[in-house]
N, C-alpha and C positions, 0 to 999 in steps of 0.2 A: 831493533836490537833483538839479539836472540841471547832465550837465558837458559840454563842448566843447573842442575841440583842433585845433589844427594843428602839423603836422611840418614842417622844411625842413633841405635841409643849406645849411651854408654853410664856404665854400672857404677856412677860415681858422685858425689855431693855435685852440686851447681858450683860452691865454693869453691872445690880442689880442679874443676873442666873451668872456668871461667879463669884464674890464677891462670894457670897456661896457655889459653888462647890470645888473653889479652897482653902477654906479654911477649910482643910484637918479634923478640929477640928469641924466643923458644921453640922456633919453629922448625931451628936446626937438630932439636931433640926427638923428634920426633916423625919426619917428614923422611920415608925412605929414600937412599941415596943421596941425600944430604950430605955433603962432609963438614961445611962449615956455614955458619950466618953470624953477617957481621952486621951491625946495625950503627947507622949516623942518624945523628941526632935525640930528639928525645920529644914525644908528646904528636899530636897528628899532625902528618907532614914528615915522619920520622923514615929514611930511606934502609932496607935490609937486602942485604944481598946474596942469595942462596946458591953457593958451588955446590957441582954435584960429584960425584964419584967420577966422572968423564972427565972435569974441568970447568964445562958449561955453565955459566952463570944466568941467574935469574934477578933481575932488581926488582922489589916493590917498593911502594907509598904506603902509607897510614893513612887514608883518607877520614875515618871517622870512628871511634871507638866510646862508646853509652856501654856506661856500668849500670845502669838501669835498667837496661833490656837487655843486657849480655851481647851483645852485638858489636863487632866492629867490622868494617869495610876496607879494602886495601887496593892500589892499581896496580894494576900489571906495565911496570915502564920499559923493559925487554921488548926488541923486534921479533915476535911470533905473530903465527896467525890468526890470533885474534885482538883487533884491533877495539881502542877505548875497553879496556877490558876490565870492569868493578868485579872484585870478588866479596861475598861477606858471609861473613860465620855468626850463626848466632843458636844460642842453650835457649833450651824449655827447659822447669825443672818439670820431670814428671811424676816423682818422688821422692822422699828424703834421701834417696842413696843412686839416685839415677834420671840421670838427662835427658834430651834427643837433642842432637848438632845438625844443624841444617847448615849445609855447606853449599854456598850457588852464587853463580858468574850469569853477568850480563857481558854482551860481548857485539864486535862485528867483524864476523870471516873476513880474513884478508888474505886473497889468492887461491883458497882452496874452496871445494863448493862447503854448504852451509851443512847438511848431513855427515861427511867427513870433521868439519869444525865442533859437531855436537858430539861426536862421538869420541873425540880425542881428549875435549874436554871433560864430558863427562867422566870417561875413563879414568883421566887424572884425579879428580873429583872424586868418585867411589877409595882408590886407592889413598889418596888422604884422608877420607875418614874412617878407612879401617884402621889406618896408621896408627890416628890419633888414638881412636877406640882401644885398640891394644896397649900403647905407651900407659893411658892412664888407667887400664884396668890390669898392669902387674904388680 
């Protein structure tokens, strides 16, 4: 498996970054080029589905979300390439008014080499947690 990651802090309670992330359905607030997410079901296992400004859809899974450790986990069920793909998000608090989000995919390249696969990922990866970082520190 090959994994990927990006860090950021972001200037805000654990309470008001955690509210957001774990609520599986909010991802269209904040995720650029997003136009809409729509979410079936309820609890893990809970399917969401993210259009983008092109059309393009993305479906995930809920796979595991701990209010304990701020953490949840979600799969990538769209044909891209990267194949079994875990993503999981999870808060430090680092102090009373400020986080760090660690955002990172396990994955296995399918079709393209492995250094293109890390870099596409990654890529995305940085740009969603500045996304977030932004949304929740306006």
């Amino acid at each position: 498996m090959t994994q990927v990651s990006c860090k950021t802090t972001i200037n805000k309670p654990i309470a008001d970054v955690w509210q957001i992330i774990s609520d599986f359905g909010a991802a269209g607030q904040y995720l650029n080029g997003v136009v809409t997410c729509t979410v079936e079901g309820e609890g893990v296992g809970v399917l969401r589905t993210l259009t983008s400004t092109d059309g393009s859809t993305i479906i995930e899974r809920l796979e595991m979300r701990d209010e304990s450790v701020h953490r949840l986990s979600y799969a990538l069920l769209t044909d891209t390439p990267f194949r079994n793909c875990l993503t999981t998000m999870t808060i430090h608090e680092l102090a009373p008014n400020q986080v760090e989000l660690e955002w990172s995919a396990t994955f296995e390249p399918d079709g393209i080499p492995v250094s293109e696969a890390v870099e596409m990922l990654e890529s995305a990866l940085t740009t969603n947690c500045l996304a977030l970082k932004q949304f929740m520190e306006r």
